[in-house]
C-alpha positions as CSV (number, residue, x, y, z in Angstrom):
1,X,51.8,59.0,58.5
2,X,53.8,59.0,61.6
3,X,52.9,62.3,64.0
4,X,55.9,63.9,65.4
5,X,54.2,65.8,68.2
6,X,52.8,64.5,71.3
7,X,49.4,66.2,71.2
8,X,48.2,65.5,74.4
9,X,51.1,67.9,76.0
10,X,49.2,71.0,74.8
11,X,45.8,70.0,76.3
12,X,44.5,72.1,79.5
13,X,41.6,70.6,80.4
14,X,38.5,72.2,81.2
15,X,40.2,75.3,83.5
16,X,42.3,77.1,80.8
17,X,44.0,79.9,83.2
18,X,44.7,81.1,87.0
19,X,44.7,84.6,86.2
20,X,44.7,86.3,90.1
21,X,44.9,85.8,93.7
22,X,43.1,87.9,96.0
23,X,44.1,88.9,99.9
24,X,43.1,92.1,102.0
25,X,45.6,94.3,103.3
26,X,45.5,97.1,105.7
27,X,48.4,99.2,104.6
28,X,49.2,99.8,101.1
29,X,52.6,101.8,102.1
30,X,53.6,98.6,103.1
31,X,52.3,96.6,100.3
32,X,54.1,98.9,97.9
33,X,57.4,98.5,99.6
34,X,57.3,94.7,99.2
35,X,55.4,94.1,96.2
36,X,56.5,97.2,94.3
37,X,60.7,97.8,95.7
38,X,61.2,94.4,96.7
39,X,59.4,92.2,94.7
40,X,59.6,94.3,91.4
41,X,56.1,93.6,90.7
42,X,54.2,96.3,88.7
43,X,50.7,98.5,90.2
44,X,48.1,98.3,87.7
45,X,47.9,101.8,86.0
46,X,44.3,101.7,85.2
47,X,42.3,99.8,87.8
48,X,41.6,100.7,91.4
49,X,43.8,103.4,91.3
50,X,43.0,104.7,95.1
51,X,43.2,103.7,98.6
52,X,40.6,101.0,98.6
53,X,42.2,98.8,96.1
54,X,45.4,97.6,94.6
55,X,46.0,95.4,91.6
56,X,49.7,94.5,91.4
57,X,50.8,92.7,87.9
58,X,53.1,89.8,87.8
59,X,53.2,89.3,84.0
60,X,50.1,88.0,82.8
61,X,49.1,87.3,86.3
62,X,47.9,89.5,89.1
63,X,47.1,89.5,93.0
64,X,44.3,91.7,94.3
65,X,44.6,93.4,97.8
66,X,41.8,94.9,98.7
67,X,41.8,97.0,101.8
68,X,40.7,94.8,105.2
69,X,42.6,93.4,107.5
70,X,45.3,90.9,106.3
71,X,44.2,87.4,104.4
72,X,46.9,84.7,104.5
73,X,47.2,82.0,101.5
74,X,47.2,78.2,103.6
75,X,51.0,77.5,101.6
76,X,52.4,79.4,98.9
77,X,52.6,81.0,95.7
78,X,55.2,79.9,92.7
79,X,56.5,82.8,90.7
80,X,58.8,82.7,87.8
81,X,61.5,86.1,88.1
82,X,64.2,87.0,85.6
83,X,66.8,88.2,88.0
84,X,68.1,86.7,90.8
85,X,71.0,88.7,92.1
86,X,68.5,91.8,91.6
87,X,66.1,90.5,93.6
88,X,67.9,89.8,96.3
89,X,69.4,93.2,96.1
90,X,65.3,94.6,96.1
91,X,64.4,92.7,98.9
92,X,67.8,93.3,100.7
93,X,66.9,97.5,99.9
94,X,63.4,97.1,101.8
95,X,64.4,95.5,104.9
96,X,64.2,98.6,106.6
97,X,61.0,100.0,106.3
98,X,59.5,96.2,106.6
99,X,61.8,95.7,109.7
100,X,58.8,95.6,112.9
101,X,56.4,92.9,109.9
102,X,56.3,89.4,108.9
103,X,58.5,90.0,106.3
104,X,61.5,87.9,105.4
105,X,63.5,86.1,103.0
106,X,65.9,84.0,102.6
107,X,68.2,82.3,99.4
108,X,67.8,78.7,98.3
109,X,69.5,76.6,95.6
110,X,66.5,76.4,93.6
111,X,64.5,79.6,95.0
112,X,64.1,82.6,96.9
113,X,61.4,82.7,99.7
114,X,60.2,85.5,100.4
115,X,57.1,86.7,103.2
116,X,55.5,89.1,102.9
117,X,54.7,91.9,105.4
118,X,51.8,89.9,106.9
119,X,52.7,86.6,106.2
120,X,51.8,85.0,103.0
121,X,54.8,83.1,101.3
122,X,56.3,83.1,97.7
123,X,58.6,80.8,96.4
124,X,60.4,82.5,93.3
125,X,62.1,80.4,91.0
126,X,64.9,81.9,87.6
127,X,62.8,80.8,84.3
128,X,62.9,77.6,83.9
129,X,61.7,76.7,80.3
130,X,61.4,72.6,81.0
131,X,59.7,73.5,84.6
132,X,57.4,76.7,83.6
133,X,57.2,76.8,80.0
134,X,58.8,80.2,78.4
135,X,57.5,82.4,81.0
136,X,60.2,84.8,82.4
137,X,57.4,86.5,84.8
138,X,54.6,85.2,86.3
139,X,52.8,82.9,88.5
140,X,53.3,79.3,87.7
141,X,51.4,77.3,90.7
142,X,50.0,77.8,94.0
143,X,50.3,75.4,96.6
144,X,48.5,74.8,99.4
145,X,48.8,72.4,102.5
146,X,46.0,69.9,103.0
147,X,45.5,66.8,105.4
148,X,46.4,63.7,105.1
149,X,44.6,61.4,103.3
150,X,43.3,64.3,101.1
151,X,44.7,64.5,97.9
152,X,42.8,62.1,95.8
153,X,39.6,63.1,96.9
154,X,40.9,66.8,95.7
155,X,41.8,65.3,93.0
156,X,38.9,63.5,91.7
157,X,36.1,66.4,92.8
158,X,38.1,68.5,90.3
159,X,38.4,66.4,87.6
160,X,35.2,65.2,87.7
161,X,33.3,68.4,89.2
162,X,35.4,71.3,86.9
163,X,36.5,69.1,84.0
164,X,40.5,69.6,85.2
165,X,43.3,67.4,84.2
166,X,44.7,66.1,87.6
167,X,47.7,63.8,88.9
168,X,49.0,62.2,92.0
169,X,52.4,62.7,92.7
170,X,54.6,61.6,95.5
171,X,57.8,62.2,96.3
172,X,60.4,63.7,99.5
173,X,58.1,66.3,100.1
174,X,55.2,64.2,99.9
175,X,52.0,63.2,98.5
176,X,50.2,65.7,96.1
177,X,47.5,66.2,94.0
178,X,48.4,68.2,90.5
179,X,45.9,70.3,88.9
180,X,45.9,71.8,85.6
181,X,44.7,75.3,85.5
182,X,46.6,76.8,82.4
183,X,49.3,76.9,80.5
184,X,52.1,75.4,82.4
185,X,50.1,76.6,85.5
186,X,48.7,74.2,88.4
187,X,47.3,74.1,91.6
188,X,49.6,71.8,93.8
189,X,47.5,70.5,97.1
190,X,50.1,68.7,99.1
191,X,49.4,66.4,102.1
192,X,51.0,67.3,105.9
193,X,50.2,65.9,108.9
194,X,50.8,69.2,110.6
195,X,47.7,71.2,111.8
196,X,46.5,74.1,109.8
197,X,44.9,77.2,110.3
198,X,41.5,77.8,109.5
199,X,40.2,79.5,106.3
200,X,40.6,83.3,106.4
201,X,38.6,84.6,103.1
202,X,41.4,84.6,100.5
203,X,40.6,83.4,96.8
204,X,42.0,82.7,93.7
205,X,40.6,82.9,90.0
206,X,40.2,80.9,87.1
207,X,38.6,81.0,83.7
208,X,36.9,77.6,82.2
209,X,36.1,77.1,78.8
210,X,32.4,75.0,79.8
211,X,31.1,77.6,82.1
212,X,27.9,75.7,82.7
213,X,28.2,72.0,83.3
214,X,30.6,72.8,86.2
215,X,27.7,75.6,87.7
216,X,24.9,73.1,87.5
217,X,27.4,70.0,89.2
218,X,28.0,72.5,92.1
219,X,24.5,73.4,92.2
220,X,23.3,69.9,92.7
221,X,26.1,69.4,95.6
222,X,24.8,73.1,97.2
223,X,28.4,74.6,96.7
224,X,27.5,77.5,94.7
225,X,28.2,80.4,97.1
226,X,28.1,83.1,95.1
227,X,26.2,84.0,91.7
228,X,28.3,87.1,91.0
229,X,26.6,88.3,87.5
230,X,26.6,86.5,83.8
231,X,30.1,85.6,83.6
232,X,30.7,84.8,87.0
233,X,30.1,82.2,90.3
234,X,32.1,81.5,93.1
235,X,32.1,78.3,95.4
236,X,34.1,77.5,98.4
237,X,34.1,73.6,99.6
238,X,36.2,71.1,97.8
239,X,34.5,67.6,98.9
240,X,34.6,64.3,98.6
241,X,32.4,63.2,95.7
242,X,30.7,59.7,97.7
243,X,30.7,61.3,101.7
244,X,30.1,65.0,101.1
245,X,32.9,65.3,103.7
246,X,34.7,68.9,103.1
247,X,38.5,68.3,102.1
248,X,39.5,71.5,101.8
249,X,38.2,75.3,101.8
250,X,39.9,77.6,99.2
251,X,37.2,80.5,97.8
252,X,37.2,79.7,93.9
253,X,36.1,82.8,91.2
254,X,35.1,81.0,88.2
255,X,34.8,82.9,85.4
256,X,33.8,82.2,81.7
257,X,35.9,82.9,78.9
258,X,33.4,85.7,77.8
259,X,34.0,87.3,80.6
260,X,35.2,91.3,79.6
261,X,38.5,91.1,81.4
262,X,39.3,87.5,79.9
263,X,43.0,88.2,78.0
264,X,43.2,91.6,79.4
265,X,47.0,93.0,78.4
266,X,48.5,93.7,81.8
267,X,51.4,96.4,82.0
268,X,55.0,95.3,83.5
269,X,57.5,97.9,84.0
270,X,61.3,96.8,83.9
271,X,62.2,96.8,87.6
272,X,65.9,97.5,86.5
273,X,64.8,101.3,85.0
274,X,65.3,103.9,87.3
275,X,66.1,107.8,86.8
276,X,69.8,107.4,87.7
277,X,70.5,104.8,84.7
278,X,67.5,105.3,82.5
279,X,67.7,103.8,79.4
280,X,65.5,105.2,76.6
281,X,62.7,101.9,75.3
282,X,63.3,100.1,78.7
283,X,60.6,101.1,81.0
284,X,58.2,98.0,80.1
285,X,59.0,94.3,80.7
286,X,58.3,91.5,78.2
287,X,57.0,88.5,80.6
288,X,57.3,85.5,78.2
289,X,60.2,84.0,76.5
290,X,60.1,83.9,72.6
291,X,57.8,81.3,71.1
292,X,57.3,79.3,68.3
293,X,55.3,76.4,67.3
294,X,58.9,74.6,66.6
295,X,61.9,73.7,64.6
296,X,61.0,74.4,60.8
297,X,63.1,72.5,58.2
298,X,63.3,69.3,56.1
299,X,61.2,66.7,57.3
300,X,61.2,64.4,54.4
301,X,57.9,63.9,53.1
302,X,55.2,66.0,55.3
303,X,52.6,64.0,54.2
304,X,52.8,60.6,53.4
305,X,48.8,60.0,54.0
306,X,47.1,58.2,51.5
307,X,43.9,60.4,52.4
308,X,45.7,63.8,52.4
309,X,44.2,66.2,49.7
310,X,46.6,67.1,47.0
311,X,46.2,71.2,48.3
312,X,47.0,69.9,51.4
313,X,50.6,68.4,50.1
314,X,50.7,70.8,48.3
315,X,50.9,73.9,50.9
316,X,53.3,71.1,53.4
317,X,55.7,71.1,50.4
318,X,55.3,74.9,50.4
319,X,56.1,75.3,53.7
320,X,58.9,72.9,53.7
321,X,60.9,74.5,50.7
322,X,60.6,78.2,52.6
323,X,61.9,76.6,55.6
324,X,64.8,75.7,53.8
């Protein structure tokens, strides 16, 4: 029987999804203005509802700004917005009380930039179904700048290390390593020659379906940092798997897929709402694109297999005549 699908497109690997990033801030006056106004990100309504904390939501995504003086990403983060024109017309609204900041921004043919008011960057990009998969809000990659000769080390020690599925890619910009952290999500690790600051504290988060063989390949290298509780490790040190040379220093939260907040539902309000043009049903935002498992319909015979059991042609043929 001839397969129509190319299975190995929906495979993630060992790391099956970035869920947050995580800087300190000092002022979260400020952080609402550009995350909040500008951005059109949404505050998470049940978590760290004080001073000392702030989750901001970014469809099923999230970035974590605890209170401390500011943490700056090494790059910068890819996120997937619906609108535009009203973005720039956000950002263009907070210029003001962000005026004596880092912020800025500035429009692109393919993105926005955007800085935020202590310096880390953000890339945002219109949906893009053949780039970033039917997601109309969220965080599709994070990329950081490494040195040269890098990227296949980076490469390897997660493949082999965390069980990820990894490229090489080179092209104006570049050479790269890719790594699959989720549902078109990766973790881009591009070479420069330029020279880069050193490692702040920042992290980022992933969950991993084998929670253990990773753990016990870090312990043997003396990576493990951190053993947070049962669900949970953290490890700074990307290396190189034959030297032990450090490649690159980017704070990791591994978490296991047991993990209570694994699949959490994260609120998104419609950044468009306001009290002057309220529109009854349209306070929430729906961050994905519709989805299906695709095109039903007549496929001539579904199965052709000599091995197939008859209930098995029989529910195909089922299927078939209620697509029609």
């Amino acid at each position: 029987m001839e397969n129509p699908f190319n299975r190995e497109a929906e495979n993630l690997g060992n790391i099956t999804g970035l869920e947050h990033l995580n800087v300190e801030i000092p002022d979260q006056g400020l952080a609402s203005d550009f995350y909040l106004l500008g951005m059109g990100f949404t505050r998470d309504p049940y978590l760290f509802p004080g001073t000392n904390n702030m989750w901001v939501n970014i469809g099923k995504n999230q970035i974590h700004m605890p209170a401390g003086p500011p943490l700056v990403f090494r790059g910068h983060v890819g996120i997937v917005s619906p609108d535009r024109e009203a973005l720039l017309e956000r950002l263009n609204g907070v210029k003001k009380q962000l005026a004596d900041t880092k912020f800025k921004f500035k429009e692109h043919n393919a993105y926005v930039s955007a800085t935020c008011p202590w310096g880390n960057k953000f890339h945002v990009y219109s949906p893009d179904e053949e780039r970033f998969g039917k997601i109309n809000l969220g965080i599709p990659y994070v990329e950081f700048a490494v040195p040269e000769g890098t990227a296949k080390g980076i490469a390897r020690f997660y493949r082999k290390v965390l069980g990820a599925i990894t490229c090489i890619e080179k092209n104006g910009e570049g050479k790269a390593a890719h790594i699959k952290v989720g549902p078109n999500q990766e973790l881009i690790f591009r070479e420069t020659d330029k020279e880069l600051v050193e490692f702040d504290g920042h992290h980022l988060q992933v969950y991993v379906e084998d929670f253990g063989r990773p753990h016990e390949k870090l312990r043997k290298l003396d990576l493990i940092t951190e053993e947070s509780d049962r669900c949970q490790y953290r490890f700074e040190d990307i290396v190189d798997l034959d030297t032990g040379k450090v490649l690159f220093t980017i704070e990791h939260e591994i978490r296991s897929m047991t993990h209570p907040l694994y699949a959490r539902p994260l609120v998104n309000r419609n950044p468009a709402q306001t009290n002057r043009n309220y529109i009854m049903g349209g306070d929430g935002w729906v961050p994905t694109l519709t989805d299906t498992v695709g095109p039903a319909g007549p496929r001539g015979d579904p199965l052709t297999a000599a091995k197939a059991p008859t209930i098995a042609k029989k529910r195909a043929l089922r299927a078939q005549a209620q697509a029609m």
